[in-house]
C-alpha positions in Angstrom: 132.8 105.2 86.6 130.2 103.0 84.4 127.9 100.2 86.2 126.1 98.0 84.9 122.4 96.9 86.0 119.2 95.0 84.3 115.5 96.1 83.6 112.4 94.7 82.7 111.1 95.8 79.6 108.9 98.1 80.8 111.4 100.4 82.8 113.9 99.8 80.7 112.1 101.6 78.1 110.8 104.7 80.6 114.1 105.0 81.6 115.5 105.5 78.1 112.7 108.2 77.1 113.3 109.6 80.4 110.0 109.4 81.8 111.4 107.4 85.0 113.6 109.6 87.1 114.7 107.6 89.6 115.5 103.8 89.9 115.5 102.3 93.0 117.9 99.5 94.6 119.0 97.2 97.2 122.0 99.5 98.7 124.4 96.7 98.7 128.2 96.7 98.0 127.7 96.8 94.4 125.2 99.7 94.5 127.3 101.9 97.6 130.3 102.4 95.1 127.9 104.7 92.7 128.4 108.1 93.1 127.0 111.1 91.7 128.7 112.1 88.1 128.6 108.3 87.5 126.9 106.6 85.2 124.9 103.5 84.8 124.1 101.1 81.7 121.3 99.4 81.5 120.3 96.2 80.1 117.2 95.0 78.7 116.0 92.4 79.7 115.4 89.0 79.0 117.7 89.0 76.2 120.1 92.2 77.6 121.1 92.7 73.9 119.3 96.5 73.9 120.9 98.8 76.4 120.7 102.7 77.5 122.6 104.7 80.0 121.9 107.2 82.1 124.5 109.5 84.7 123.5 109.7 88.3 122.4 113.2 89.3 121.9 112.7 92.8 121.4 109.6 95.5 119.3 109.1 98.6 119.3 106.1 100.5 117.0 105.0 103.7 116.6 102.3 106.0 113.9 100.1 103.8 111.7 101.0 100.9 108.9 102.7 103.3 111.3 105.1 104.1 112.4 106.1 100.8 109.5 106.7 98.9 109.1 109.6 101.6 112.1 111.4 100.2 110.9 111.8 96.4 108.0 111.9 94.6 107.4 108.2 93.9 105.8 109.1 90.0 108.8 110.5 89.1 110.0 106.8 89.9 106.9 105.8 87.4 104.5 104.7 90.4 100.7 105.3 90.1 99.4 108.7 91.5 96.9 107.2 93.8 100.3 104.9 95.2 100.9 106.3 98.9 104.7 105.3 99.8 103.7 102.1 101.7 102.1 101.0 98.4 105.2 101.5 96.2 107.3 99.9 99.2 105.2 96.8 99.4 105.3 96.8 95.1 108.9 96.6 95.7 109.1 93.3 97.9 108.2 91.5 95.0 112.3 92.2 93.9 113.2 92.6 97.7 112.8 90.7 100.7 112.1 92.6 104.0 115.2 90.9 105.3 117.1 91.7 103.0 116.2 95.8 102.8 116.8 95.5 106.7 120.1 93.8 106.0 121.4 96.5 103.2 119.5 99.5 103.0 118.2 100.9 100.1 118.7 103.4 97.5 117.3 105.5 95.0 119.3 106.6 92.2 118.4 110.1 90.2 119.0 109.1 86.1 119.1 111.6 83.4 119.3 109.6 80.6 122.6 110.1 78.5 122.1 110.4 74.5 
């Protein structure tokens, strides 16, 4: 199965030369029908004209971000080195609100970018 999803600019174009591993989600009904072998398209955005796709290799999911970012190594996710995994967490509020992580979950896809 293909899903679709959006990126900014900037990860959209990490994820295509395969320097960002793993993207990371809200794990909400949309996101808990991807399973490994699938694959995912991504938009760019603002104009979502450019796109790249990438097949799932493997999926964790936790309770909130804080949790997640334990479970991989949050540079292969294109986070500064010096980021501990309450940094990345708290980069990721910006996109989700604590409410809503505690509502859903979250999830961090593995990508291998398809050619």
């Amino acid at each position: 199965m293909n899903y679709k999803m959006k990126l900014n600019a900037n990860a959209f174009h990490r994820v295509k030369e395969g320097e960002q591993k793993w993207e990371t989600r809200l794990f909400d009904e949309k996101r808990k029908k991807i399973k490994v072998g699938d694959t995912i398209t991504f938009a760019k955005l603002p104009n979502k004209v450019e796109i790249c796709t990438a097949k799932v290799a493997k999926i964790l999911t936790a309770k909130n971000f804080s949790e997640l970012f334990t479970k991989f190594d949050p540079t292969e996710a294109t986070w500064p080195r010096d980021y501990s995994a309450e940094d990345c967490a708290k980069g990721m509020e910006k996109y989700y609100s604590l409410e809503k992580q505690e509502k859903f979950g979250v999830v961090a896809f593995a990508i291998v970018p398809q050619t």
